[in-house]
ROVEXZA-930603 format. One record per atom (N, C-alpha, C, O): residue number from 1; x, y, z; residue in one letter; atom name. Coordinates in nm, 3 decimals. Atoms other than C-alpha are relative to their C-alpha. Layout:
N
NUM;X;Y;Z;A;CA
...
# end
This chain:
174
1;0.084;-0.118;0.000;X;N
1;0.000;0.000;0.000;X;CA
1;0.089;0.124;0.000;X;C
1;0.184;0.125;0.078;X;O
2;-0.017;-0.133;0.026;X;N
2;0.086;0.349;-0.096;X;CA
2;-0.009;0.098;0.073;X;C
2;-0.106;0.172;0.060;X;O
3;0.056;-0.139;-0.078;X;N
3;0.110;0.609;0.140;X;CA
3;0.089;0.120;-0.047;X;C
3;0.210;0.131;-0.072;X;O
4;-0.038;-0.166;0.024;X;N
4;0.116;0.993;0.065;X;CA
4;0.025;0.084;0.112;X;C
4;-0.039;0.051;0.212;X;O
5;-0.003;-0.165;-0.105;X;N
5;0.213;1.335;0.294;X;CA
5;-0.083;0.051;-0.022;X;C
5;-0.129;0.046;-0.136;X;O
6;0.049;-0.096;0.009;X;N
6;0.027;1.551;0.354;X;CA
6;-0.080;0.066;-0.079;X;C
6;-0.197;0.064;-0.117;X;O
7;-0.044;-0.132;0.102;X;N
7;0.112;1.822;0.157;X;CA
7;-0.069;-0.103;-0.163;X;C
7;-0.180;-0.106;-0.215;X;O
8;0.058;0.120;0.103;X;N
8;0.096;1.541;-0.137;X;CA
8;-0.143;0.004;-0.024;X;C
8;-0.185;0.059;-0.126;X;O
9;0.155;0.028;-0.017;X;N
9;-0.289;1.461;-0.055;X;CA
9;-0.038;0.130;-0.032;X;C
9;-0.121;0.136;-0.122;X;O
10;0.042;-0.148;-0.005;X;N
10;-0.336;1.834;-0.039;X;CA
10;-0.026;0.026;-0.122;X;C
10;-0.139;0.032;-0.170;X;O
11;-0.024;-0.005;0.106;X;N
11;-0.180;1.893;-0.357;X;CA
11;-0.078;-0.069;-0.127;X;C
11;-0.128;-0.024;-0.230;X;O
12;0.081;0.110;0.167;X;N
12;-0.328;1.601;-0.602;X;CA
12;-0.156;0.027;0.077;X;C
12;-0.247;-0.005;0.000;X;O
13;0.136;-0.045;0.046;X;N
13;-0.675;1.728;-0.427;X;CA
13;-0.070;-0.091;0.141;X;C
13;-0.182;-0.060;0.182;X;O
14;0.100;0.123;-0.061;X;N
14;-0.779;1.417;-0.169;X;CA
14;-0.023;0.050;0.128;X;C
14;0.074;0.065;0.201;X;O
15;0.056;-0.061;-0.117;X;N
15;-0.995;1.564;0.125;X;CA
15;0.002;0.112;-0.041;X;C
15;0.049;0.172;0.055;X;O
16;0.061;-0.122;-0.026;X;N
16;-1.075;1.874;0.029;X;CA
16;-0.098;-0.012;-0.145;X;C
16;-0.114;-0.124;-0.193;X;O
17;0.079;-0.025;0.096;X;N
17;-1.308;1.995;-0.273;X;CA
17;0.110;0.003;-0.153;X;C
17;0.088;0.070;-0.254;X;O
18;-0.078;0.025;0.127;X;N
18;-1.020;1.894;-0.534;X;CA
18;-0.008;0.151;-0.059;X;C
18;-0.058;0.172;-0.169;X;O
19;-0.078;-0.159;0.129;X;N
19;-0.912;2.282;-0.662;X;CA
19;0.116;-0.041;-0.036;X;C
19;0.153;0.017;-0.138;X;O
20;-0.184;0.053;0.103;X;N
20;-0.545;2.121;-0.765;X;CA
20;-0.035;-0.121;0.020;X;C
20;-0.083;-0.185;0.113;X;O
21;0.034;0.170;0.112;X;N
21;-0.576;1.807;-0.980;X;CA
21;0.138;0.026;-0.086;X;C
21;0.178;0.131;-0.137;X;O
22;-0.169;0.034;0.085;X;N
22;-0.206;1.664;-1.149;X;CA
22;-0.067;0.095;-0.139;X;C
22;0.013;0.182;-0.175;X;O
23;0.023;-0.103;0.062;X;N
23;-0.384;1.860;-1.404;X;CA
23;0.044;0.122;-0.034;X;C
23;0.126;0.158;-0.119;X;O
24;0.002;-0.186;-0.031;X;N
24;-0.395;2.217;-1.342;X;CA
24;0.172;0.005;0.037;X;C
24;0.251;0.072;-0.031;X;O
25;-0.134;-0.002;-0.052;X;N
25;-0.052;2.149;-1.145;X;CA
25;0.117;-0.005;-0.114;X;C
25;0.211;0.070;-0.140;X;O
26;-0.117;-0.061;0.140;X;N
26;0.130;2.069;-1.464;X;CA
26;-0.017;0.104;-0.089;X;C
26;0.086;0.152;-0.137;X;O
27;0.019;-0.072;0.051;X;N
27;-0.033;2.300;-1.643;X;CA
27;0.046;0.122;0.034;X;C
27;0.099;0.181;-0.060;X;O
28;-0.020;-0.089;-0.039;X;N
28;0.028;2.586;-1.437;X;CA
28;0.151;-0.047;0.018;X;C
28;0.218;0.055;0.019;X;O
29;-0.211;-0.009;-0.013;X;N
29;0.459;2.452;-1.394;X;CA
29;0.012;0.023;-0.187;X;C
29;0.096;0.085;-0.251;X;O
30;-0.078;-0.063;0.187;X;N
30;0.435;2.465;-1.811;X;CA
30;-0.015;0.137;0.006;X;C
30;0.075;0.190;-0.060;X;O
31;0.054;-0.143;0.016;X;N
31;0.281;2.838;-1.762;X;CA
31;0.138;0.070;0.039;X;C
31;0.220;0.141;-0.019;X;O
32;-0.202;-0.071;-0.078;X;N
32;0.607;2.927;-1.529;X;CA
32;0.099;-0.056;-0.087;X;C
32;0.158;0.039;-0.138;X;O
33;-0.065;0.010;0.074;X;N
33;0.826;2.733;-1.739;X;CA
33;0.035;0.081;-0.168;X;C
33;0.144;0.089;-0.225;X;O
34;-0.029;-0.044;0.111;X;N
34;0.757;2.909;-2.065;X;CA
34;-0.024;0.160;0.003;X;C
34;-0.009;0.237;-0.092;X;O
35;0.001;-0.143;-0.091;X;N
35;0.689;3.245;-1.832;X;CA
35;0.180;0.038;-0.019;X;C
35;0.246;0.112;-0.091;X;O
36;-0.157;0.019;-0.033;X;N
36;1.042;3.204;-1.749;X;CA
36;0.037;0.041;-0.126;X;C
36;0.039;0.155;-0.173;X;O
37;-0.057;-0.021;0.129;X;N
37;1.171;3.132;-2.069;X;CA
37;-0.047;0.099;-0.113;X;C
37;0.016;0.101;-0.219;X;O
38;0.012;-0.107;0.089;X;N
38;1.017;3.411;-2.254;X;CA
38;0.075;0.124;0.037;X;C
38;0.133;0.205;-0.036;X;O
39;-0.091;-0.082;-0.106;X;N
39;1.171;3.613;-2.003;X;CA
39;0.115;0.027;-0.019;X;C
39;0.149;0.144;-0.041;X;O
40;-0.102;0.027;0.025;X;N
40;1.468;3.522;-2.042;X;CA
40;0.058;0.033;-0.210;X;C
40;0.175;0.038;-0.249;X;O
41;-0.015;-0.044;0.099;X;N
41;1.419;3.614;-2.437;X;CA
41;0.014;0.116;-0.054;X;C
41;0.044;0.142;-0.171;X;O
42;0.000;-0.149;0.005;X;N
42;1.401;3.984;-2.369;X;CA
42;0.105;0.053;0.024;X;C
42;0.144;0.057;0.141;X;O
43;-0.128;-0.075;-0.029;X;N
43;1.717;4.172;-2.432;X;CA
43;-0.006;0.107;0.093;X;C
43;-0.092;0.192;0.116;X;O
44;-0.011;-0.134;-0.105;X;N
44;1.860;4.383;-2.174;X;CA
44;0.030;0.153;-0.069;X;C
44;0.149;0.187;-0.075;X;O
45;-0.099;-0.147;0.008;X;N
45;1.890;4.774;-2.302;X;CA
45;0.031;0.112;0.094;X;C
45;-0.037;0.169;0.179;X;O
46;-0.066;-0.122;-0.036;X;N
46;2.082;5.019;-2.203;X;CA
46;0.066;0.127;-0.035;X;C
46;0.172;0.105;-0.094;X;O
47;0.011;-0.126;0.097;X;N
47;2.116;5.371;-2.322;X;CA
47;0.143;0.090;0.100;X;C
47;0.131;0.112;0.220;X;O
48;-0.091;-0.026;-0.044;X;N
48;2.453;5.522;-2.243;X;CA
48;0.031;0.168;-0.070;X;C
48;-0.010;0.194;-0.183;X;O
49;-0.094;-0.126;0.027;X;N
49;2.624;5.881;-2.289;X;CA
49;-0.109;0.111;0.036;X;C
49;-0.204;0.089;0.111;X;O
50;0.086;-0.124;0.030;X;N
50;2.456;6.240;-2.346;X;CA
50;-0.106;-0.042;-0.128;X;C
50;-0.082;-0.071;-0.245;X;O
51;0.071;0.005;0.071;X;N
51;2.089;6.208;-2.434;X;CA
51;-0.096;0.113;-0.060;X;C
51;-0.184;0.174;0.000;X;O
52;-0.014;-0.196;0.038;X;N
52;2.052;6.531;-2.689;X;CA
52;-0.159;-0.025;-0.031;X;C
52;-0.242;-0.109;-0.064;X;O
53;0.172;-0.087;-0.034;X;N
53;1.744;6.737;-2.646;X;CA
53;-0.034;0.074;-0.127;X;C
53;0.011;0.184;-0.158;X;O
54;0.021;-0.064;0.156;X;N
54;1.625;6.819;-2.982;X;CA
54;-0.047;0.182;-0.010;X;C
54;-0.033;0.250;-0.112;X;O
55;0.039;-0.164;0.002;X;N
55;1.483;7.216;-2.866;X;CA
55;0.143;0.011;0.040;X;C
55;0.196;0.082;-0.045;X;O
56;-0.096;-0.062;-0.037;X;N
56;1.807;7.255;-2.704;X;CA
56;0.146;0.000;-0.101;X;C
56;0.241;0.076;-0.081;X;O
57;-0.052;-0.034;0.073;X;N
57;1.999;7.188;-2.986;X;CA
57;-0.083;0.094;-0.109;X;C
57;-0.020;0.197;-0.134;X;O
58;0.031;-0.101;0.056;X;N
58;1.770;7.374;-3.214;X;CA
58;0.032;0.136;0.052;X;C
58;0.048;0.209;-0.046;X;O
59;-0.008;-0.119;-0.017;X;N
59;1.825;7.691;-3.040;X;CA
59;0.174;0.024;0.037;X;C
59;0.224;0.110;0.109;X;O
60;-0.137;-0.061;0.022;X;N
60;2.193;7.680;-3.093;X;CA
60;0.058;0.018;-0.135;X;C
60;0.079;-0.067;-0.221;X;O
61;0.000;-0.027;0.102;X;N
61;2.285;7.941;-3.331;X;CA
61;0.164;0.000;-0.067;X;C
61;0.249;0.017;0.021;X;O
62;-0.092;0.007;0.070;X;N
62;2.581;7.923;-3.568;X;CA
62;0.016;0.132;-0.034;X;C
62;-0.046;0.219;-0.095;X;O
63;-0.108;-0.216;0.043;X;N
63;2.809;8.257;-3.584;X;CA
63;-0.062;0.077;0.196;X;C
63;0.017;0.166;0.230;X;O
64;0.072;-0.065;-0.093;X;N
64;2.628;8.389;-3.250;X;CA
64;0.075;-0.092;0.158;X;C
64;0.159;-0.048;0.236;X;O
65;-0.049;0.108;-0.135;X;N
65;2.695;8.081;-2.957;X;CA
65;0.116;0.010;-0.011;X;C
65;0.174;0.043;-0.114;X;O
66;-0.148;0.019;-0.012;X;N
66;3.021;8.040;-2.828;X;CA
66;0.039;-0.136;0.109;X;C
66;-0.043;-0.198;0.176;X;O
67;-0.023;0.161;-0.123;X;N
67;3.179;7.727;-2.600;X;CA
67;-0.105;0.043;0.127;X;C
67;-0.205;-0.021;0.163;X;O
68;0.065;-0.027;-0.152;X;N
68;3.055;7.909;-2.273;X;CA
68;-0.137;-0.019;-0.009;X;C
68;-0.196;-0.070;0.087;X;O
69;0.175;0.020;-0.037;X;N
69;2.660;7.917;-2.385;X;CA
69;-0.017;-0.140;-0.062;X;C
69;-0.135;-0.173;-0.051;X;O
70;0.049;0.113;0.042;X;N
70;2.679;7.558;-2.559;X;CA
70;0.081;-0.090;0.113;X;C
70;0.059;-0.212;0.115;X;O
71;-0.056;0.037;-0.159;X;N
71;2.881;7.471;-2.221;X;CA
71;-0.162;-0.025;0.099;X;C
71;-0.204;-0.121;0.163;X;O
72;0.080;-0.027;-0.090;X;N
72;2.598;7.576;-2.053;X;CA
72;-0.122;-0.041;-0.019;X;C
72;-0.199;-0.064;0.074;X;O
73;0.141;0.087;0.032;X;N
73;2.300;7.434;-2.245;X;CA
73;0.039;-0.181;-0.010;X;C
73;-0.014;-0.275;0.050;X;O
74;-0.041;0.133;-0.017;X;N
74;2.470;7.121;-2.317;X;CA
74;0.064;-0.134;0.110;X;C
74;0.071;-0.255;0.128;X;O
75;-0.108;0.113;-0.169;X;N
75;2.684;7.027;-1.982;X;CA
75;0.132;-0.026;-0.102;X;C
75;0.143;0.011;-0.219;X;O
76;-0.171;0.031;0.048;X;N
76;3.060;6.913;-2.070;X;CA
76;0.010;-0.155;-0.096;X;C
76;-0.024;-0.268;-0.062;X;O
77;0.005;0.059;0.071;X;N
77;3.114;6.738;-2.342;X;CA
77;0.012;-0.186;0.009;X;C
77;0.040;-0.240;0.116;X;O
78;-0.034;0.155;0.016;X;N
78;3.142;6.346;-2.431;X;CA
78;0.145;-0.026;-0.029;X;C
78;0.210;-0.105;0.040;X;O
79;-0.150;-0.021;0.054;X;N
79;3.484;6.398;-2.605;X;CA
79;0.037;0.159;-0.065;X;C
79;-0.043;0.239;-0.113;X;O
80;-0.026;-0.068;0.089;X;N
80;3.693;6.639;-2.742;X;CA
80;0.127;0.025;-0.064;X;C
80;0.242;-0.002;-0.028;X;O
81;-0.121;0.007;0.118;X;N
81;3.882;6.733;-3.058;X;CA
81;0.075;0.094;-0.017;X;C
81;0.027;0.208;-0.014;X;O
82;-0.106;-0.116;0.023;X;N
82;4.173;6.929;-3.115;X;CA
82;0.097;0.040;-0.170;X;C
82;0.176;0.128;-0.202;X;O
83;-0.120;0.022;0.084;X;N
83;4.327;6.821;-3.445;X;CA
83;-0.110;0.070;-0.097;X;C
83;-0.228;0.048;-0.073;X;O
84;0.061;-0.074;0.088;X;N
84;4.183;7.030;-3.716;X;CA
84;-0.088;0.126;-0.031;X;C
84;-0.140;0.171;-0.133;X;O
85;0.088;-0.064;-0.029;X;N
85;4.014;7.261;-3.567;X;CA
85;-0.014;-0.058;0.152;X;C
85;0.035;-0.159;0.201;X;O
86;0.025;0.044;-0.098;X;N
86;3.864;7.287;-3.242;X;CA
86;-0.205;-0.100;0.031;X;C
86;-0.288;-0.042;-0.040;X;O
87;0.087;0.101;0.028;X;N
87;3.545;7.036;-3.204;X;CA
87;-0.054;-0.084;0.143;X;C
87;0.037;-0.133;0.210;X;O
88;0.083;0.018;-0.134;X;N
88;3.308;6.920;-2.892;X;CA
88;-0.107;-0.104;-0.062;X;C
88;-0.190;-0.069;-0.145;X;O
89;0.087;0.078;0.035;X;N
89;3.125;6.589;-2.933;X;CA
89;-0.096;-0.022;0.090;X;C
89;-0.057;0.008;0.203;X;O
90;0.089;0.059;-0.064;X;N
90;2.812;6.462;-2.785;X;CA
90;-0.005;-0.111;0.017;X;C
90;0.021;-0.080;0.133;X;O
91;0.023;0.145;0.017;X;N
91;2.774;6.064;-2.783;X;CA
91;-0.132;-0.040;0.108;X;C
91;-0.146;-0.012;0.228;X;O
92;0.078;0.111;-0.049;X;N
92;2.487;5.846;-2.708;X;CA
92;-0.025;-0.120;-0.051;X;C
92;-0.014;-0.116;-0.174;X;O
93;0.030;0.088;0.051;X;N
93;2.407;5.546;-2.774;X;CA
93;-0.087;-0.114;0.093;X;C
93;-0.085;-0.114;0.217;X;O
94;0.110;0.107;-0.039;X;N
94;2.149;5.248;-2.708;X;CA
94;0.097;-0.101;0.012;X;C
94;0.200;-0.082;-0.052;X;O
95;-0.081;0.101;0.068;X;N
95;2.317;4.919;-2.683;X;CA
95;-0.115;-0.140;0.092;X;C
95;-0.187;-0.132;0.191;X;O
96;0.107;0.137;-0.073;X;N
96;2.125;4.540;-2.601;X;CA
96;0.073;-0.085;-0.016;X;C
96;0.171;-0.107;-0.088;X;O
97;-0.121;0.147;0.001;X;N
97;2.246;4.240;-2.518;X;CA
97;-0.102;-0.116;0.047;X;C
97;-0.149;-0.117;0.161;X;O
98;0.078;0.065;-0.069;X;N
98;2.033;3.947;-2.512;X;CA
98;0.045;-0.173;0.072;X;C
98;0.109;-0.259;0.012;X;O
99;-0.061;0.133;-0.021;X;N
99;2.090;3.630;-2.299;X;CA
99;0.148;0.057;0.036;X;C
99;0.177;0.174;0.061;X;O
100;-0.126;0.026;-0.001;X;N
100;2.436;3.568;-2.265;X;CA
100;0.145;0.030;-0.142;X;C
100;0.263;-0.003;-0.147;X;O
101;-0.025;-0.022;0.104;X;N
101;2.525;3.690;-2.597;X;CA
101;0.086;0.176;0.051;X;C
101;0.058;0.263;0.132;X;O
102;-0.084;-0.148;0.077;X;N
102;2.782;3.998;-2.702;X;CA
102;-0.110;0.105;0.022;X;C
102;-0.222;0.109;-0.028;X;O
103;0.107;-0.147;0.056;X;N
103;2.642;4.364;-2.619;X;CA
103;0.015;0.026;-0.133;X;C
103;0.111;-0.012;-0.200;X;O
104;-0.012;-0.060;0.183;X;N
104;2.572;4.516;-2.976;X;CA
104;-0.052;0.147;0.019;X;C
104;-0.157;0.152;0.084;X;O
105;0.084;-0.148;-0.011;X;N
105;2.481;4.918;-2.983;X;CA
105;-0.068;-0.014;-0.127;X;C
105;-0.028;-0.020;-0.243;X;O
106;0.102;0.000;0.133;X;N
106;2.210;4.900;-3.195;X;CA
106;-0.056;0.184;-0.013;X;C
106;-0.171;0.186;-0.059;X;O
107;0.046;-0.106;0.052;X;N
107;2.147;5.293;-3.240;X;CA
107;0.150;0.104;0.070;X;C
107;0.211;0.056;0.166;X;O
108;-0.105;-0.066;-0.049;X;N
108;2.437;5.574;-3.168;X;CA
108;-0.080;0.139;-0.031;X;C
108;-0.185;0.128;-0.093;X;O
109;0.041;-0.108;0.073;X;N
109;2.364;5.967;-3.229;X;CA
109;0.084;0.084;0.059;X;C
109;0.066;0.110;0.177;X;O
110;-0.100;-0.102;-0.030;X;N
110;2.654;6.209;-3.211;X;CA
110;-0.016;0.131;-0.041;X;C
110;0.038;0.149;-0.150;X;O
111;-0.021;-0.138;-0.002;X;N
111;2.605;6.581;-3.203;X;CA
111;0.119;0.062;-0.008;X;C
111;0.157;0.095;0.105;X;O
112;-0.122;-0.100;0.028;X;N
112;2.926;6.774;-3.330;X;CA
112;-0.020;0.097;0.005;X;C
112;-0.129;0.131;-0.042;X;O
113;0.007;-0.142;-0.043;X;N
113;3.000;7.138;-3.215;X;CA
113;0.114;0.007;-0.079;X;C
113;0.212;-0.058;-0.044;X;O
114;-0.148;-0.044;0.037;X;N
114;3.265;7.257;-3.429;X;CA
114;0.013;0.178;0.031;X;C
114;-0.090;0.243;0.017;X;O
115;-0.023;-0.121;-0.059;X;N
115;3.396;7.610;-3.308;X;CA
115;0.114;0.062;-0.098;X;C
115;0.195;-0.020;-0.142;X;O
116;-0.102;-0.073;0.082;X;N
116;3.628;7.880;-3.529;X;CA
116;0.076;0.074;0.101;X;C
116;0.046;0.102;0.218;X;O
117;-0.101;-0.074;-0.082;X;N
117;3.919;8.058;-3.423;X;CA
117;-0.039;0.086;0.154;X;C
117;0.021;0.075;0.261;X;O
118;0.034;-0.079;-0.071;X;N
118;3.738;8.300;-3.226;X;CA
118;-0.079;-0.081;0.116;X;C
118;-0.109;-0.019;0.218;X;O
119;0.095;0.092;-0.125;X;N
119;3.526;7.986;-2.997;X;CA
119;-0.153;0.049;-0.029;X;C
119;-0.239;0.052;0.060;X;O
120;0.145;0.032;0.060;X;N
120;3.211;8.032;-3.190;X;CA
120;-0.022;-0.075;-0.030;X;C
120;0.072;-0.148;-0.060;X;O
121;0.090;0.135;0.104;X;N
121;2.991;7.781;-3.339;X;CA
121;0.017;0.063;-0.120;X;C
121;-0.028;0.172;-0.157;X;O
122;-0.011;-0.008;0.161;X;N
122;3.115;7.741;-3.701;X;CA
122;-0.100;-0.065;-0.040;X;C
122;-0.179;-0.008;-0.115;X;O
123;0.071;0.101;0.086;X;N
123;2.914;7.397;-3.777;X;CA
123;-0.058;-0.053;0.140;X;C
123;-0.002;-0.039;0.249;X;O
124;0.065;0.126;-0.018;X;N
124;2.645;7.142;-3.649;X;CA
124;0.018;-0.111;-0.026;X;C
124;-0.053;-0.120;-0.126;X;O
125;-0.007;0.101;0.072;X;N
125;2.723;6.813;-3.731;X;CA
125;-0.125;-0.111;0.085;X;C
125;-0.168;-0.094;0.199;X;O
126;0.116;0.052;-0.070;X;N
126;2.441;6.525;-3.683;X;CA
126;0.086;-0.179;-0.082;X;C
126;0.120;-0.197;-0.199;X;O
127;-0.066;0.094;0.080;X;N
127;2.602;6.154;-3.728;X;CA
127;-0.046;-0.136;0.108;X;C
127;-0.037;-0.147;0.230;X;O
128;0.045;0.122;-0.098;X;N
128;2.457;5.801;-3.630;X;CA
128;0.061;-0.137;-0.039;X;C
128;0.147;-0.121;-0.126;X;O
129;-0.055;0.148;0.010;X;N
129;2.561;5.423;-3.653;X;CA
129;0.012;0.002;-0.084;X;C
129;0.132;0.002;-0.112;X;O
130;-0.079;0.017;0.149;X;N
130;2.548;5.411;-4.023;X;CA
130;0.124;0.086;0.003;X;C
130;0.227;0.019;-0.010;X;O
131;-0.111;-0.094;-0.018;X;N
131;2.802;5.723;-3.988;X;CA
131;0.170;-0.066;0.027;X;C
131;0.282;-0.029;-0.009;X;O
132;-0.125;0.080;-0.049;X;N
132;3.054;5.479;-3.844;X;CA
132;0.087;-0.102;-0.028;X;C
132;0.031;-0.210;-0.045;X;O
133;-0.112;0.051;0.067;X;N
133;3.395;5.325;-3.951;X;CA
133;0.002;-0.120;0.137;X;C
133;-0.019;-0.095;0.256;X;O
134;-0.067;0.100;-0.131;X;N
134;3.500;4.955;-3.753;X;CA
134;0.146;0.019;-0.045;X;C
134;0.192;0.008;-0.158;X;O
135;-0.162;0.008;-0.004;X;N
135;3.868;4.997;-3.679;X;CA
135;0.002;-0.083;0.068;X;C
135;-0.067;-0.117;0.164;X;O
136;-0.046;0.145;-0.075;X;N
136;4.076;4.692;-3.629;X;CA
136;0.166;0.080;0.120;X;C
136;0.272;0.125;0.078;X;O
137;-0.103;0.010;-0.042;X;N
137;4.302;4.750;-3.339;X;CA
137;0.140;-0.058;0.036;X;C
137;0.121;-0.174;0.074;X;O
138;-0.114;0.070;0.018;X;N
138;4.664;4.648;-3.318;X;CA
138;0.043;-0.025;0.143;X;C
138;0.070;0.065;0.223;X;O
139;0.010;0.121;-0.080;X;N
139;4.700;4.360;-3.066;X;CA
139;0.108;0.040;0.093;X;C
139;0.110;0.012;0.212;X;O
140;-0.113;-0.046;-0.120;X;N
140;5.032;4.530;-2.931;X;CA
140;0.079;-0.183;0.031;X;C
140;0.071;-0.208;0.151;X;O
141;-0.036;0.153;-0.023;X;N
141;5.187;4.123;-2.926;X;CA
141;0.166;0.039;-0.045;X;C
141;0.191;0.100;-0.149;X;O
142;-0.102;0.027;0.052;X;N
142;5.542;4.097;-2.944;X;CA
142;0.037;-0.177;-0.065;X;C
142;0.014;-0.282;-0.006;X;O
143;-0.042;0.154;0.003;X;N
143;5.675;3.783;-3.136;X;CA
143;0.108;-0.086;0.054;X;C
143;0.206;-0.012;0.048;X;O
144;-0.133;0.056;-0.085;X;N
144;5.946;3.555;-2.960;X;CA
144;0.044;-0.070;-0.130;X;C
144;-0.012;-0.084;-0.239;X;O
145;-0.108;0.060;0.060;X;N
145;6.239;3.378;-3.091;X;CA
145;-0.015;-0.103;0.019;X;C
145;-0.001;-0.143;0.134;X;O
146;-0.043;0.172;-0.033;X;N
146;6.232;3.012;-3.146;X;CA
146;-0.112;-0.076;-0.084;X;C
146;-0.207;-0.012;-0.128;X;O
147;0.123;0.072;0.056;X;N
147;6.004;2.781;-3.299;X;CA
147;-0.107;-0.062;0.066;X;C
147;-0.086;-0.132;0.165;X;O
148;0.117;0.082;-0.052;X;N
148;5.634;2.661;-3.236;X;CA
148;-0.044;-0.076;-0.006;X;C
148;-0.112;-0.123;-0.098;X;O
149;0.050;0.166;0.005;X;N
149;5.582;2.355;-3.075;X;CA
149;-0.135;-0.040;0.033;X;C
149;-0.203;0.027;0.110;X;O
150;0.169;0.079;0.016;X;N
150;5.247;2.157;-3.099;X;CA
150;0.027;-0.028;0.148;X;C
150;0.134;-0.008;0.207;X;O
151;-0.003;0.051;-0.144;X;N
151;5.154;2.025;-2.753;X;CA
151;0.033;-0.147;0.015;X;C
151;0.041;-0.205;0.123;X;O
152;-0.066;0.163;-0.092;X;N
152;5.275;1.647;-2.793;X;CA
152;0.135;0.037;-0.067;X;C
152;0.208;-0.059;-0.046;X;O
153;-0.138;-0.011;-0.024;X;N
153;5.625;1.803;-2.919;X;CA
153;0.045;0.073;0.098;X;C
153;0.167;0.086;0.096;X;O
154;-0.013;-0.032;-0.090;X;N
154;5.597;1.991;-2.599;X;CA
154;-0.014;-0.122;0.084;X;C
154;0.097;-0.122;0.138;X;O
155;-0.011;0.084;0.009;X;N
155;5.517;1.658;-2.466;X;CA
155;0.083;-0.085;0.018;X;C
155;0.120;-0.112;0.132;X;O
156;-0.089;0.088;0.017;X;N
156;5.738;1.422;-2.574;X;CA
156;0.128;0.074;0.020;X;C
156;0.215;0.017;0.085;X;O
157;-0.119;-0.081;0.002;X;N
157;6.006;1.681;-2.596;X;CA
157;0.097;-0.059;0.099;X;C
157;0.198;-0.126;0.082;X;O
158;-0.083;0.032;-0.155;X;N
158;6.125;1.635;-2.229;X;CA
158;0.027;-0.109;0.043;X;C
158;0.108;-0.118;0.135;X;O
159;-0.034;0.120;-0.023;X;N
159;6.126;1.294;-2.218;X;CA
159;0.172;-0.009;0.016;X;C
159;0.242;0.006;-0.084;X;O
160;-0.141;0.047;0.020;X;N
160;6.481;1.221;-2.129;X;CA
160;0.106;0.082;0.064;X;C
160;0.222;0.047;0.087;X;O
161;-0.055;-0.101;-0.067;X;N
161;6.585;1.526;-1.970;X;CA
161;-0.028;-0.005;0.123;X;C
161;0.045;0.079;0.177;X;O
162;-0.006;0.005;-0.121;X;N
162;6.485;1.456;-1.635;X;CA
162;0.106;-0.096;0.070;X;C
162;0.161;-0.181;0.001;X;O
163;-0.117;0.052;-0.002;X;N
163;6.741;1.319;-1.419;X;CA
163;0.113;0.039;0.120;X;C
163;0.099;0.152;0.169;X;O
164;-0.091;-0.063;-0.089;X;N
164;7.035;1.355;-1.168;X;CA
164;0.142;0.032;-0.108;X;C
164;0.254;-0.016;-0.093;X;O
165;-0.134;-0.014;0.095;X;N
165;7.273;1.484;-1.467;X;CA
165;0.049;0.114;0.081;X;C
165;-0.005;0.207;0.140;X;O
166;-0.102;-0.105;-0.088;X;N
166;7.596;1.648;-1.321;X;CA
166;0.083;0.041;-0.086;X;C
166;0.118;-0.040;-0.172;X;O
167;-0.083;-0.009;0.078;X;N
167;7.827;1.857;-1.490;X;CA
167;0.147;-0.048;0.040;X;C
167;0.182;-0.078;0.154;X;O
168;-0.088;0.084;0.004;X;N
168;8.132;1.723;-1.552;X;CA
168;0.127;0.067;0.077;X;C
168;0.210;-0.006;0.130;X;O
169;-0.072;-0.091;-0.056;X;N
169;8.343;2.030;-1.414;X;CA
169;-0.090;0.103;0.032;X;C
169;-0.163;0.169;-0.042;X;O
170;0.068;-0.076;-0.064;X;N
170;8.213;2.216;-1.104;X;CA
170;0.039;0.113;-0.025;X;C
170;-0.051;0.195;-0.007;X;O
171;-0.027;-0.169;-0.018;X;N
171;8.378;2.544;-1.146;X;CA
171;-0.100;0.045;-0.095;X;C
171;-0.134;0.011;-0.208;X;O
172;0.088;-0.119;0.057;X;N
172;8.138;2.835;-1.174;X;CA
172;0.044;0.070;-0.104;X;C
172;0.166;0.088;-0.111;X;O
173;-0.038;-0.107;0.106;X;N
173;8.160;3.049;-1.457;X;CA
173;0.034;-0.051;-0.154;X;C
173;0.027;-0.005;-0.268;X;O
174;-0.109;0.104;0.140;X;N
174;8.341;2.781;-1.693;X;CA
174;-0.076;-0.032;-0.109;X;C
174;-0.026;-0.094;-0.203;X;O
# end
């Protein structure tokens, strides 16, 4: 004979007015199971840098603004450029990552301030993910001297070299 807990009896329904039946019970663990797992299908985003205010760049005028009032509407820049001119970027960007998978920025939008001699606003620039070059960076690796051995000529290599070998003449230096 078969005996149940409790909890058990409770559960599959026996003595009370049966509201949970093996039924409903699996039914409702598939509901959480594929609860879960949808869950788990929703990428995480996250929206990173300066997020530009479309009136507050409209009302910055070209020939008129200078660093100090696009200082002051904008806050301090994301980056800035020196080589060609002087130049004040914005950056934002979206980026998602779903699961366990590689973040990816799936949207970017960079606001350029370019400024003339005098620290006016010369130009606007407006530039997003298509806008953008992948550079391959250089690994910085030095190469060594000697040749590369596979792991069973690393391996076998040593065979033979272990050992109480003595040299044949103790003097140092020789």
């Amino acid at each position: 004979m078969r005996t149940h807990s409790p909890i058990s009896l409770w559960l599959m329904g026996a003595g009370t007015d049966k509201i949970f039946t093996r039924k409903t019970l699996k039914g409702s663990a598939l509901a959480v199971v594929l609860a879960a797992g949808l869950a788990a299908c929703v990428p995480t985003v996250t929206q990173r840098g300066y997020v530009p205010n479309e009136d507050l760049i409209s009302e910055i005028r070209v020939g008129i603004d200078n660093k100090d009032s696009v200082l002051t509407s904008f806050g301090s820049p994301s980056t800035v450029s020196t080589v060609e001119g002087d130049s004040w970027y914005y950056i934002s960007s979206i980026h998602e990552q779903l699961m366990f998978y590689r973040e990816e920025a799936v949207d970017r939008e960079i606001v350029a301030v370019y400024f003339d001699e005098n620290e006016n606003v010369k130009q606007l620039g407006y530039y997003g993910l298509e806008d953008g070059k992948i550079v391959n960076f250089i690994n910085q690796e030095t190469p060594t001297r000697g040749k590369e051995l596979t792991f069973l000529q690393q391996m076998f290599g040593n065979l033979g070299r272990f050992g109480g070998a003595t040299r044949a003449d103790p003097t140092p230096g020789l």
